[in-house]
Structures are given as structure tokens and as C-alpha cells.
N, C-alpha and C positions, 0 to 999 in steps of 0.2 A: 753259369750264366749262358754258356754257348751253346748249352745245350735247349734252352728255349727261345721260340722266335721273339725278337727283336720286339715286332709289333702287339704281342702279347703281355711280354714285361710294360711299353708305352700305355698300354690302354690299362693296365693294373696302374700303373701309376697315377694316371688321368682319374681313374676312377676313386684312388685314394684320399686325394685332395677334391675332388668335386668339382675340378677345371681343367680345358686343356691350354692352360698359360705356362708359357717359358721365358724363364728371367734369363738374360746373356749376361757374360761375366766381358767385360769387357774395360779392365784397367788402365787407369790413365795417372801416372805417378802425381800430376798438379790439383787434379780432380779430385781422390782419396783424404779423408777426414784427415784433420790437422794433424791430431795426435798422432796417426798413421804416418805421413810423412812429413813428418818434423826429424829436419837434420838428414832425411835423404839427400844425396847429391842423385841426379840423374845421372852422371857419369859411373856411380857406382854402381855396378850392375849387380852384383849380389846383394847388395844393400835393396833397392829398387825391387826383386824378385822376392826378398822376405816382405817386402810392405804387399806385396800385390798379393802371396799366399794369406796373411792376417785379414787382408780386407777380405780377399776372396772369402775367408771361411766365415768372418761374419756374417756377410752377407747370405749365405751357406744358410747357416744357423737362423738368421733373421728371415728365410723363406721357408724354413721345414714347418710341414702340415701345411702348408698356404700352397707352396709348388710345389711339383712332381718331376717337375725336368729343368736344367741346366743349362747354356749354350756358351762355355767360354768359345772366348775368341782367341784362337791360336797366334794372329799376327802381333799380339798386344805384349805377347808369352816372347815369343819367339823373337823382336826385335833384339831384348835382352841376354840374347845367345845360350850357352849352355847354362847360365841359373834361372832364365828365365824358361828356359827349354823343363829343368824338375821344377819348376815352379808349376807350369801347367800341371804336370804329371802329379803334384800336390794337391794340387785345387781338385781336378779328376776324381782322386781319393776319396778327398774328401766331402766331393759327390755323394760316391759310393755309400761311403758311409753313414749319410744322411738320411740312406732310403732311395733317394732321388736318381731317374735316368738323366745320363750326360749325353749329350749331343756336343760332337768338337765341329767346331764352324771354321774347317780350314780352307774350306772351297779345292780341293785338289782335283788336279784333271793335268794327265799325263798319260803318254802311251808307254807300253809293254813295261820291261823289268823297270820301268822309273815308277808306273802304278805301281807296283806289287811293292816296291821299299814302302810307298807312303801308307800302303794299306796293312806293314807290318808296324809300322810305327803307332798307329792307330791302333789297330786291332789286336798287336800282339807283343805291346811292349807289357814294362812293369804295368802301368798303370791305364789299362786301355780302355778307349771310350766306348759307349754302346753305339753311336752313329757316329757318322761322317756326314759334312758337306761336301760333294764333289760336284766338278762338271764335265758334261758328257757331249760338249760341243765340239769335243775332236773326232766323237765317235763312240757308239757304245762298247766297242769292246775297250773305250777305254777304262769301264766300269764294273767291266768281269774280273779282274783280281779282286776289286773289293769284296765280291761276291764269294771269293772264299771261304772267309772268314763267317761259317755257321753262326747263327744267334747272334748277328751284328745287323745294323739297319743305314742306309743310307738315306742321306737328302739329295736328289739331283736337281741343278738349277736349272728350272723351264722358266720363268716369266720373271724376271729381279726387277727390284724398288728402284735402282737408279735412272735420272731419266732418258741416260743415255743408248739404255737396253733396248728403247725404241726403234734403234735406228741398225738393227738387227733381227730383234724376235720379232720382230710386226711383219718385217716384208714378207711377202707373199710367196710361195714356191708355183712352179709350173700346173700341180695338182691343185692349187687353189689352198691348201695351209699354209697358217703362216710356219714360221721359222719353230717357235714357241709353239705349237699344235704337234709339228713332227717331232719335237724333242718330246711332249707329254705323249706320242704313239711309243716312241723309245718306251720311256721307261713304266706303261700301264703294259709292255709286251716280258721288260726283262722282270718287271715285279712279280705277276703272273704266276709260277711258279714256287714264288716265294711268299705264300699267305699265310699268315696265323690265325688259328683256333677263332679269335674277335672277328674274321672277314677281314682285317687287312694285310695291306702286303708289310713285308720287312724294306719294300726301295718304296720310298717317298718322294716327294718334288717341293721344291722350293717356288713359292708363288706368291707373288708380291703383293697385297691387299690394296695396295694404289692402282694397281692395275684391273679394275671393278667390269673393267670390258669385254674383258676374255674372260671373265671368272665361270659362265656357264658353258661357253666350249669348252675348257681345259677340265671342268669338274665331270664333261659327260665324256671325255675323253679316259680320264684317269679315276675311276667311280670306286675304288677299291684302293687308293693311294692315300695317305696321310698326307697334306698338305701342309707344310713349314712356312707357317705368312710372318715375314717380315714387314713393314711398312705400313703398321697402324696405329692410329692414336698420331702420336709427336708428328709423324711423317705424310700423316694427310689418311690415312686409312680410317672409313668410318663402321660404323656399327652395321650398315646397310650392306657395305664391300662384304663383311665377313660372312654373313648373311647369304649372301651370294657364294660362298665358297666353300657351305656345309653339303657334305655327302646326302645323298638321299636317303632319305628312313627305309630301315628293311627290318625284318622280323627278327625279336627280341635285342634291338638294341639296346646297347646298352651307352652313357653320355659321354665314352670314349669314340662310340662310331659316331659321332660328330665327321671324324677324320680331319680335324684340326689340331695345330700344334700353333697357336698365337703366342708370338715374342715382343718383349720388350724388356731394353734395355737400361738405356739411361734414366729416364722416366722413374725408375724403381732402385738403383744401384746407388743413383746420385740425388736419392730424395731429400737430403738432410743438406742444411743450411751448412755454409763455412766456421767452421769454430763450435760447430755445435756437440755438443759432449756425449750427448745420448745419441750418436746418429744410427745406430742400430735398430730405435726403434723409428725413427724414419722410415728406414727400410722397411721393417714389417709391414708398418700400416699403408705402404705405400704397395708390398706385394700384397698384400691380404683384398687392396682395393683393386687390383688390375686382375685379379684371380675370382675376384666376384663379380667383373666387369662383363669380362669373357665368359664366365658361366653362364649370366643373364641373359645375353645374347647371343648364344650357340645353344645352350637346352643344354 
């Protein structure tokens, strides 16, 4: 796997399934179908990390052929300590073995040797994922250890869904960008170097689809970056935001140079009613509907 670019394996995937939709794994012990945690205690922590690996791989199973890519959320993993810790490293696997590219959503962003542990953890444990979330607003070489790690791909966060991000990415610098502009000059400079075979880069950006205002400066800025949209659908992002945040058509595309990666979560994970027995196939029909959603409106 290391041995091919990051963004290459992403656009086979995309192209496998016939959408650039990504389901996040995002466990919540009270949320999880009855029969899953029935007789968990939340105090048990190992108990809690098997319910979260069974659902996880339902879930898993209930998206193959409909998705192409993963996004567990490490904080969900990690609260539960060291079982919840191989629990991720389970679910990851069992990515893998799905077919499917994983994306870990741990958002990391730390300077020197504190990078380099998070990005061996990632990149170079048992079970390691193909991307990373990280942030680059302490500085991009907070972002060069990850960059080690051959035939790995990152997400850096230029523009997030919460509304708080405003009152940061928006302001203005002395040059007249905003905050969110110089962080997408960052990373269209450190990806640059690092493109696959499809035209794009293996560093990505994280862009918030609620954020529908900067979507053509950040897109002419980063023209060659996969875009990771958080914040559509449930979160107020519309079909038009997305719209706004597709790459420009270049010759022989193919429907992975979209240069989209649209996620959604709960929407798809927790589609099945409480008590419901079959909630498996919830899930399907509920990923199979968000995966034709995305297709129809991206090309």
C-alpha cells in the first residue's frame, strides 16, 4: 500500500462505488441497536469497545459496494483507553478488509517529535490508516512528519463546520487573506509535490460545506486538493454548497476528479429505529441513499 499514492488508491475507490461519499464511524455506547448494548455498563470499558468493534463492522458490511471510504472518529475510540485504543485499530482492519479506504479523523497538530509519535501511530502501527486529519495552524512544518510516511494521505483543516471557526478563519491578514486562504496557500504549496497518477495531491483540506462563501476562493486556491466536506445535509450544507466546492473539469476526468470526499455521519450509522432488529438494513438503505445523493450532484 505505501507503495502507491494515497490519492490514487482514494479515486479507485470513488470510482468503485460510483460516489465520493464517506460514512464516519462515530460510536456512541446509548445510540448502538439494543441488542448491541444490551447489558453493557458504560463503566466497562472493555465491554463498551467490543459493542463499538460489532457495530462498527456491521456497519462496515452494511456500506460495502455503496462506499469506498471510512472516517472513524478516534476521540469516540480513545476516550475508552487501551480497549477502546484496539478497538479502533479493529474497526481500521476491518476497513481494510472491506475493500474500503479509511480516513482516521483525529485532527492532530503538534510540533516536532510530538508530530512524529502521532504520525507513527497512524501511519505505522498494527493497523494503519490511509489518512489522517490533522491541523496546520501551529505551522506547516507541523505537517512534515506526517509527510513521511510514503502512500499515506492527509486532511488539513482550512475552513471547519463549527460556528465558532469564524471568529478565526474569516479575519483578515495584512495581505488581504483571510486566515482560512493562507492556511489553503499552505497546503496547495506542501501538496504540490505530492500528486498522483489521477491529478491529485495525496494533502487534502478539510472544508466545511456550510461555509458556501469561501467555497470559490479556497477551490481556486487549492485546484488540485481533495476536499474533505464535513457539514452537509443534517448540518445545513446544501446541494448548491457542494456544487460550489467541485474542482474544475480538466481532460479525461474521471468521477473521482470531482476532488470531493462528502461525509456523513449519524444520518447513516444511526438510521434504524430503537429496538429495531434488522437495523442493518437501515444502514444500507440509508448508505446506498446518501451515496446516490452525492453522485447526482457532483457528476
Amino acid at each position: 500500500m505505501a507503495a502507491t499514492s494515497f490519492a490514487d488508491r482514494l479515486a479507485a475507490a470513488i470510482d468503485r462505488v460510483g460516489s465520493p461519499a464517506c460514512v464516519g464511524l462515530d460510536p456512541v455506547l446509548e445510540k448502538l441497536p439494543a441488542e448491541i448494548r444490551a447489558s453493557v455498563a458504560a463503566s466497562d470499558h472493555t465491554a463498551v469497545a467490543r459493542a463499538f468493534v460489532t457495530f462498527s463492522r456491521g456497519v462496515i458490511d452494511a456500506c460495502r459496494g455503496r462506499i469506498g471510504v471510512i472516517k472513524p472518529q478516534a476521540a469516540c475510540f480513545e476516550r475508552y483507553g487501551a480497549p477502546g485504543v484496539q478497538a479502533l485499530h479493529d474497526v481500521i482492519h476491518a476497513g481494510h478488509n472491506a475493500g474500503m479506504i479509511v480516513v482516521l479523523d483525529a485532527k492532530r497538530g503538534d510540533i516536532g517529535i510530538s508530530a512524529e509519535h502521532y504520525a507513527a501511530a497512524a501511519f505505522a502501527g498494527a493497523s494503519p490508516a490511509d489518512s489522517l486529519t490533522v491541523s496546520g495552524y501551529l505551522g506547516p512544518d507541523t505537517i512534515e512528519p506526517y509527510l513521511k510516511h510514503a502512500g499515506r494521505g492527509l486532511f488539513v483543516l482550512v475552513r471547519t463546520s463549527n460556528p465558532g471557526s469564524d471568529a478565526v478563519q474569516s479575519l483578515r491578514l495584512a495581505d488581504g487573506r483571510t486566515v482560512a486562504e493562507m492556511m489553503a496557500d499552505h497546503v496547495a504549496t506542501i501538496g504540490a509535490p505530492r500528486m498522483g497518477a489521477c491529478g491529485l495531491s495525496d494533502v487534502g483540506a478539510v472544508v466545511a460545506a456550510t461555509k458556501p462563501a469561501d467555497a470559490a476562493a479556497l477551490r481556486a486556491r487549492m485546484p488540485n486538493q481533495v476536499f474533505l466536506i464535513p457539514g452537509y445535509g443534517a448540518q445545513g450544507g446544501t446541494a448548491d454548497d457542494l456544487r460550489g466546492l467541485v474542482r474544475g473539469k480538466r481532460e479525461n476526468d474521471r468521477p473521482s476528479s470531482s476532488g470531493l470526499l462528502v461525509t456523513a455521519s449519524r444520518s447513516v450509522i444511526y438510521a434504524f429505529k430503537d429496538g429495531e432488529a434488522r437495523w442493518a438494513d437501515a444502514v444500507a438503505a440509508a448508505a446506498a441513499g446518501f451515496a446516490a445523493e452525492v453522485a447526482g450532484i457532483v457528476g
